[in-house]
N, C-alpha and C positions, 0 to 999 in steps of 0.2 A: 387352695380351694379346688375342688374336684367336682364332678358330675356325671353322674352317673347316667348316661344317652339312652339306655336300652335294660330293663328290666321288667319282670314277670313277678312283682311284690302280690299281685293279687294270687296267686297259687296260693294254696292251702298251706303247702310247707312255712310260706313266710307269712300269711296270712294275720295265723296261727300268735304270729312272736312279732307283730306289728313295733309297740314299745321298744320292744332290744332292737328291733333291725332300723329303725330311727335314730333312739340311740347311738348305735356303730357308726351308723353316717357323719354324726355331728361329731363324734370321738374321732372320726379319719378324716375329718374337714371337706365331707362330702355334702356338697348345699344342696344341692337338684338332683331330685332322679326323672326318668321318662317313662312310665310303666305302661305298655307295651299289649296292644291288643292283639289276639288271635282268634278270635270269633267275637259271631255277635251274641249266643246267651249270656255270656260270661263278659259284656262288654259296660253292664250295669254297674258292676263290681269297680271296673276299672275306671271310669267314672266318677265315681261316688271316692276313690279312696285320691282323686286329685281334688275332688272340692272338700275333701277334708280336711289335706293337707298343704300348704298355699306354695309349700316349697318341689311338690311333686305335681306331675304333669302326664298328659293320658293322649293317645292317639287311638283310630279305630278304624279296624282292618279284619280280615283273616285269611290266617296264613294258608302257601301255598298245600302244608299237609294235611290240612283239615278236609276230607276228603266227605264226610258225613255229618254235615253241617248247613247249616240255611246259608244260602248262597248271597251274596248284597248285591243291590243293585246302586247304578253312580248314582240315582235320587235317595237314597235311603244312606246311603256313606257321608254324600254331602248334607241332608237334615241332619244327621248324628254328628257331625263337625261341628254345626253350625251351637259351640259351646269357647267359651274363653278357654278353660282349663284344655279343649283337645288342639294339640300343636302339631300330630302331624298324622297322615294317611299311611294306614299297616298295621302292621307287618305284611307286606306281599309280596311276591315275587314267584319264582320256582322251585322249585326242589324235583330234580329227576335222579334224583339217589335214593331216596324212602319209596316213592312208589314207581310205579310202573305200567305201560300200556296205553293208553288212546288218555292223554294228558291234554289235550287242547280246551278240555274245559278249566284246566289252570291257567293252562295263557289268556284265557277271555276272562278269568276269575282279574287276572292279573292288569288285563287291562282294563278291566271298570274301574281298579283303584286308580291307575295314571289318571282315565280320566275327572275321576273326583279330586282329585289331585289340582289338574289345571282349572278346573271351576272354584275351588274352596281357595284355592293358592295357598295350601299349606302340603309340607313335604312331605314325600313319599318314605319310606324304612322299609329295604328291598330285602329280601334272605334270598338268596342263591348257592346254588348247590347241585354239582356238574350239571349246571345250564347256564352257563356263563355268556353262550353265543347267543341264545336264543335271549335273557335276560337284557343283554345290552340293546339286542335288535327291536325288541317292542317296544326298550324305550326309546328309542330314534323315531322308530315307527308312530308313537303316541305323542311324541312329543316333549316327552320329558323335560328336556333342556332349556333352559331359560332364553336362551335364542331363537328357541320353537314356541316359545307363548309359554311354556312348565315354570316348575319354583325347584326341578331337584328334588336332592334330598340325600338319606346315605345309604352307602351299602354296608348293612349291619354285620357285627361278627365274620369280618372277611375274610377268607380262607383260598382265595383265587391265585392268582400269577401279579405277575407287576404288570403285564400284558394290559388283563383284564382292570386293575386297578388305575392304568393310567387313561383306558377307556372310559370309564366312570367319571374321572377328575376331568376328562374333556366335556363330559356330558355336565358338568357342573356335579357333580355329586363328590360329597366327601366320604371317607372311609375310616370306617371303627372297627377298632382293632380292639378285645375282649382277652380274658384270661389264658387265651390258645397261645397265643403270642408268647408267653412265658414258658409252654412246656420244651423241656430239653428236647424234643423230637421235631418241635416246629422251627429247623431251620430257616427251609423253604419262606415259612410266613416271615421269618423274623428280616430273612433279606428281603421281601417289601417293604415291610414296617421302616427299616433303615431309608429306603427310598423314596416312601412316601413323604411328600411334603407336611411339616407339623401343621401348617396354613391350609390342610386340607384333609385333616385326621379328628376326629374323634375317638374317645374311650369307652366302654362299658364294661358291664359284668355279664348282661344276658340269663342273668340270675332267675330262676335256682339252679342253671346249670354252669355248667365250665370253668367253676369255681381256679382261678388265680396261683400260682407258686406261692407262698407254701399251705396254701388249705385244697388243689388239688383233689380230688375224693369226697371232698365235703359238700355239703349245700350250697351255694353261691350266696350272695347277698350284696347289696349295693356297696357297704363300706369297705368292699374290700378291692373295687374299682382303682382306689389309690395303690395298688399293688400293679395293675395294672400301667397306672402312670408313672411309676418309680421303675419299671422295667423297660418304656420307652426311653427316657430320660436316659438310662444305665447305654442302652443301645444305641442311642444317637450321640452320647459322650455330651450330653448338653445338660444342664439344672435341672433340678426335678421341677421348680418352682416356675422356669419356662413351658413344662409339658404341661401343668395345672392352668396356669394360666392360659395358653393360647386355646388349649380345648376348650376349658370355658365359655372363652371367646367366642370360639367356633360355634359352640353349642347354642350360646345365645342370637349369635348374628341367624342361621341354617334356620332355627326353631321362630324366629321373630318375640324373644321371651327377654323382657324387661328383667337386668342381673338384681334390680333389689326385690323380686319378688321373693 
């Protein structure tokens, strides 16, 4: 059993082929996916396709790049929460690699989510992206951490240092490791992957991108998240059927999500 923490099935691309990409799931013994908001027009979509489907689940945020887009406020994140199917606050965080110049309205973008975060008490889904210092500092600053009054949460599609990841896992957050992980060039990631504790990891696809060894190039899609967990398994020299499982776990205990839903 597998699950899929972070996905984007509302895009069009997958939208489109809802059937096959469900399908594939149950074919790679993929039970849960978490589809993954980035704004709010498009946050109906996202919504609507977890009260659909009872084994998918929806969070609502938008992301740090969305730079021309209606801005939320913590009263307007926490009323949109306030739904069974949304488990968790985001996609937010920073990214100072796609844009550029007077960004401070992303760090305050960044912080209304923490603090809708600490009112709703469901988890944060952080994207960062060469803003590692500033990303860890406002959650210290905000509170994040469940010793500060926070619920956590994960640091999505991790592409950091073990530095920054072991920063993270002190702040209570775990980290999900995506189809990057498997490319031949991601040394670098693959020695945290190895170091990260499985007790503190999650998997995903981040789908429709970053598509997995060996579809690579292609569309991403949830089911192929277990490519994903057969490549930590390979790298940690441990059972594939331990990395299914504790993620699971993980995903269940983080998300507060009931495994026979």
């Amino acid at each position: 059993m597998y699950i899929d923490s972070h996905c984007h099935i509302n895009f069009p691309e997958l939208a489109a082929r809802m059937p096959e990409i469900l399908a594939k799931m149950a074919d790679n013994g993929v039970t849960h996916a978490l589809c993954v908001s980035v704004d709010l027009p498009d946050f109906p979509q996202v919504l609507a396709l977890a009260h659909q489907y009872p084994h998918i689940y929806a969070s609502v945020g938008v992301h740090p790049d969305y730079e021309d887009t209606p801005e939320p406020t913590v009263e307007q994140l926490v009323a949109l929460a306030d739904d069974p199917k949304i488990i968790a606050i985001g996609e937010t965080g920073l990214d100072y690699y796609r844009l550029e110049g007077d960004l401070e309205w992303q760090r305050e973008r960044f912080r209304t989510h923490i603090r809708a975060s600490r009112i709703t008490r469901k988890p944060l889904i952080i994207h960062t992206r060469s803003a590692s210092e500033d990303t860890i500092r406002i959650l210290r600053e905000e509170g994040a951490a469940p010793e500060a009054g926070g619920v956590a949460g994960v640091m999505h599609c991790f592409t950091e240092s073990l530095e920054v990841a072991r920063a993270a896992i002190e702040l209570g957050f775990y980290i999900s490791f995506s189809g990057i992980v498997t490319f031949k060039s991601a040394k670098e990631l693959q020695a945290v992957a190895l170091e990260v504790p499985l007790e503190r990891m999650l998997i995903e696809t981040d789908s429709p991108y970053l598509a997995p060894v060996p579809f690579r190039g292609r569309t991403n899609e949830p089911g192929y998240v277990a490519h994903v967990g057969e490549y930590i398994a390979r790298l940690k020299g441990i059972p594939v059927e331990e990395v299914a499982a504790q993620t699971s776990a993980n995903f269940f205990k983080l998300f507060n999500v009931k495994e026979a839903a």
